[in-house]
C-alpha positions as CSV (number, residue, x, y, z in Angstrom):
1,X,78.3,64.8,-142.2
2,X,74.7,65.0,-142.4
3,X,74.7,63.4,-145.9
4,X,77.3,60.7,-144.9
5,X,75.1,60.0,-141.8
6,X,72.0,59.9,-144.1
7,X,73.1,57.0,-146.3
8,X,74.7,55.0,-143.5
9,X,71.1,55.0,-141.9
10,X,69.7,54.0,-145.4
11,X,72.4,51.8,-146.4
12,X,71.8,49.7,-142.4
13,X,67.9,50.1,-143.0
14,X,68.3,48.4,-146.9
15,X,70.2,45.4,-145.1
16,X,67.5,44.9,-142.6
17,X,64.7,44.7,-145.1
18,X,66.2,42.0,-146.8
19,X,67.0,40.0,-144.0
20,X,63.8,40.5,-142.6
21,X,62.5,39.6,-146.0
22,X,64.4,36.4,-145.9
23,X,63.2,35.2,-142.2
24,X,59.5,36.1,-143.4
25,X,56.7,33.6,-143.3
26,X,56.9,31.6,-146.7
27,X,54.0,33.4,-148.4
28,X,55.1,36.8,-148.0
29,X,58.9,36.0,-148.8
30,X,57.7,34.3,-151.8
31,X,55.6,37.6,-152.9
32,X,58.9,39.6,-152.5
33,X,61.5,36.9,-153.9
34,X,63.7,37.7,-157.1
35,X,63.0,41.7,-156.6
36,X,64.9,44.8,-157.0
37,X,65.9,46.8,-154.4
38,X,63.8,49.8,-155.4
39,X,61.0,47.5,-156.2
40,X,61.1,45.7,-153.4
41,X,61.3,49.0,-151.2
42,X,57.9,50.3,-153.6
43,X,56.6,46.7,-152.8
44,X,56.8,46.9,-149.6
45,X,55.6,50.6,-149.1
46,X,52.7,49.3,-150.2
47,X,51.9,46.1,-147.8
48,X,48.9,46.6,-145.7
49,X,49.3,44.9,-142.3
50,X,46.3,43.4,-140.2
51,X,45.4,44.6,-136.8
52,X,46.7,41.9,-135.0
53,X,50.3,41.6,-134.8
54,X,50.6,38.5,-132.6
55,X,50.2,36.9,-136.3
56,X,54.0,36.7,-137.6
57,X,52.7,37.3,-140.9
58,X,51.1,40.5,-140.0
59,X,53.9,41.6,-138.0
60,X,56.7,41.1,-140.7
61,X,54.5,43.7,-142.9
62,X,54.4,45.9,-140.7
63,X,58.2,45.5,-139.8
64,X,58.9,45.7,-143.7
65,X,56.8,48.6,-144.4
66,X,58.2,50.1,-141.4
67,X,61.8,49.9,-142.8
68,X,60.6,50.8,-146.2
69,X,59.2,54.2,-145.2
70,X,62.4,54.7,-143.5
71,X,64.2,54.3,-146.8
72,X,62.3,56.5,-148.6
73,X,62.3,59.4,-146.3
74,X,66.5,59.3,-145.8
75,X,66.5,58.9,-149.7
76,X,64.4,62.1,-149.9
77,X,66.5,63.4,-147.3
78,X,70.2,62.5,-149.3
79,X,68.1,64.3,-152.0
80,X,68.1,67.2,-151.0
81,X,71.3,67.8,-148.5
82,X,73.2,66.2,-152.2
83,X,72.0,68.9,-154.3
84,X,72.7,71.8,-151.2
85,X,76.4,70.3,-151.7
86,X,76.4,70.5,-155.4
87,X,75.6,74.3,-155.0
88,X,77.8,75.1,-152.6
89,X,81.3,73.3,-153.8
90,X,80.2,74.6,-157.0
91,X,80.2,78.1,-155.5
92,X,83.6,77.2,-153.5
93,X,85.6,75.2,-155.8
94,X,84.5,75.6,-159.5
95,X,87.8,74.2,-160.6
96,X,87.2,71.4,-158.3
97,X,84.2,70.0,-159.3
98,X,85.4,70.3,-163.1
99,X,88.1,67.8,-163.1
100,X,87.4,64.4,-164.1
101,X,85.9,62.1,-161.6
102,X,85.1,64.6,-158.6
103,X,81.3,64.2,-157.3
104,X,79.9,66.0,-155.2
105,X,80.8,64.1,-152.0
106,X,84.4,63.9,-152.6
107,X,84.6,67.9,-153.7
108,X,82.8,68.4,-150.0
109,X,85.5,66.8,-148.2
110,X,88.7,68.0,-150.0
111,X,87.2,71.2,-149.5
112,X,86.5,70.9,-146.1
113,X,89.9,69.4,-145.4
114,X,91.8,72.2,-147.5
115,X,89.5,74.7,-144.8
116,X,89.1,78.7,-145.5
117,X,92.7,79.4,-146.4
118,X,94.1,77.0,-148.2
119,X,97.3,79.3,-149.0
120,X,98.7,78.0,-145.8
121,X,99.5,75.4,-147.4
122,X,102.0,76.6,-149.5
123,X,103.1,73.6,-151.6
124,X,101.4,70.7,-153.3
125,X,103.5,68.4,-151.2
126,X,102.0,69.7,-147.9
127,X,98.7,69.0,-149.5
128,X,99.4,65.5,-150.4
129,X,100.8,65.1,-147.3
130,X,97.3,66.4,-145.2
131,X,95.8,64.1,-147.5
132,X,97.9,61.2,-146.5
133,X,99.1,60.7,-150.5
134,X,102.9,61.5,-150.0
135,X,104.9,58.3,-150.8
136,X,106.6,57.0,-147.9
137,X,109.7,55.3,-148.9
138,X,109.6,51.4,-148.1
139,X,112.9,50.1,-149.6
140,X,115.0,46.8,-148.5
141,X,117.3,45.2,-149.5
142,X,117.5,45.5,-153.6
143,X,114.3,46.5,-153.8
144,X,113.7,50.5,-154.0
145,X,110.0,51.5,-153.5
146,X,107.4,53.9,-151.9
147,X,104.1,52.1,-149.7
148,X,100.8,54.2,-148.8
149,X,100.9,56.8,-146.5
150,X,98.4,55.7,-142.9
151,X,98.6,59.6,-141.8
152,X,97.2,62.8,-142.8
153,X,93.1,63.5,-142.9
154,X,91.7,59.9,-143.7
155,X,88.6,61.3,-145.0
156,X,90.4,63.2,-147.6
157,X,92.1,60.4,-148.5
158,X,89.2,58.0,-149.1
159,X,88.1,61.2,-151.3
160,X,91.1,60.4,-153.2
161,X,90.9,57.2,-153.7
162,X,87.5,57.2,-155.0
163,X,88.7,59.7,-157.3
164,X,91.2,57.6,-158.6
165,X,88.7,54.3,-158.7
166,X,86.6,56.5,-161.1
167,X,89.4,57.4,-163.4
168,X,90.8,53.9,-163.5
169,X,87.3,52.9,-164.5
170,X,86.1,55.5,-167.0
171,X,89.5,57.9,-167.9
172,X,91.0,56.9,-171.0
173,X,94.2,58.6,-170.4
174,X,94.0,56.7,-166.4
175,X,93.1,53.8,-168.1
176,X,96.6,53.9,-170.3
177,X,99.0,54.5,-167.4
178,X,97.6,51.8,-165.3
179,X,97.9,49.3,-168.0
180,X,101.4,50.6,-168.8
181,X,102.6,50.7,-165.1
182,X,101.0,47.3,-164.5
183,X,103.7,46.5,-167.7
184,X,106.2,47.7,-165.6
185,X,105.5,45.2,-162.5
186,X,103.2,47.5,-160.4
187,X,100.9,46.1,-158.1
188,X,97.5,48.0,-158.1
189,X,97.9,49.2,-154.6
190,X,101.5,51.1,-155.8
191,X,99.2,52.1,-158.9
192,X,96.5,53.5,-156.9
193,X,99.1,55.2,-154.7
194,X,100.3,56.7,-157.7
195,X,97.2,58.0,-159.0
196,X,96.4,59.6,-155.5
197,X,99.5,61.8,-155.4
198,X,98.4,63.1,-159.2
199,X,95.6,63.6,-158.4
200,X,96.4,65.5,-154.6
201,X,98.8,67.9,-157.0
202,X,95.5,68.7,-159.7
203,X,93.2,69.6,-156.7
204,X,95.4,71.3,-154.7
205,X,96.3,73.5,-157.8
206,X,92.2,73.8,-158.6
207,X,91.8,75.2,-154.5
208,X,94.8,77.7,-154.9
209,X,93.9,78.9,-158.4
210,X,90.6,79.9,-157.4
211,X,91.2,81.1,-153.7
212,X,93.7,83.2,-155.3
213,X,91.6,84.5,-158.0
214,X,88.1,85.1,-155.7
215,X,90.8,87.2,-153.3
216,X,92.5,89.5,-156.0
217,X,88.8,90.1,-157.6
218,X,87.8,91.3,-153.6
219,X,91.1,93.2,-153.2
């Protein structure tokens, strides 16, 4: 939460700087035209307002370098709660973190979502369907298929889907079954469903494997 909080505050600050940087006086939004975003945010750390902030001119760098010092600190501030994650679902779901395509944020939320005992959920169908990845049977007519679930945890499921976005972008094997199912007349929202219960049975396997292992090595 406090991570996800973080880069919504830095994600709403970045949007302001560049609209303020468009609506600035014409000399300064000339200065900071045709930037990057980090080099406009180092740019603009380094504006030294006037005094007198009746003057638009002064008062847009002072806005700017306002919002750019505001950046920096929540970046510093991802920072460090991102590598406290990193450490901790490491130490809570080692399997987790190992398979293909699970960052740190997405490991923090299927492990939050999974909770302390995640024997309780006794099959990997009860876990795909807490994540909101169990197919949902959508057929009419001639036409037999399965739409995306809309229940379960929400969170877990956007974990899940960014999991799969990764895959579908750098997996090899991912790569091969999209293009093959796509063959097959799959849209890429069936696809993606797909992917999401596959990958719903690997991590719920990865949380079981290790719970069970961490409580036979304490018993």
């Amino acid at each position: 939460m406090a991570r996800a909080s973080a880069i919504k505050g830095r994600t709403q600050a970045i949007n302001q700087l560049i609209g303020l940087r468009v609506t600035a006086p014409e000399a300064l939004r000339a200065s900071l035209t045709g930037l990057t975003r980090t080099t406009l945010v180092n740019r603009c750390l380094r504006l030294r307002p006037g005094a007198d902030l009746t003057c638009p001119t002064e008062a847009a760098r002072y806005a700017l370098r306002q919002l750019a010092r505001r950046i920096r600190m929540l970046t510093e501030e991802i920072d460090e709660v991102t590598e406290h994650l990193a450490m901790l679902t490491t130490s809570a779901g080692p399997e987790l973190v190992e398979l293909f395509g699970v960052g740190t944020e997405t490991a923090g939320q299927l492990l939050v979502t999974a909770g302390d005992n995640p024997e309780r959920l006794r099959t990997e169908a009860a876990f795909a369907a807490l994540c909101g990845a169990a197919p949902v049977p959508a057929s009419s007519g001639r036409t037999d298929r399965h739409r995306l679930s809309r229940g379960g945890d929400r969170q877990a499921n956007r974990a899940l889907h960014m999991i799969a976005v990764v895959r579908m972008c750098y997996c090899p094997r991912t790569r091969a079954y999209v293009a093959r199912r796509t063959q097959q007349g799959l849209t890429k929202k069936d696809i993606i469903r797909c992917l999401k219960r596959f990958i719903a049975r690997e991590v719920y396997h990865a949380l079981t494997r290790t719970h069970t292992g961490r409580t036979t090595s304490t018993t």
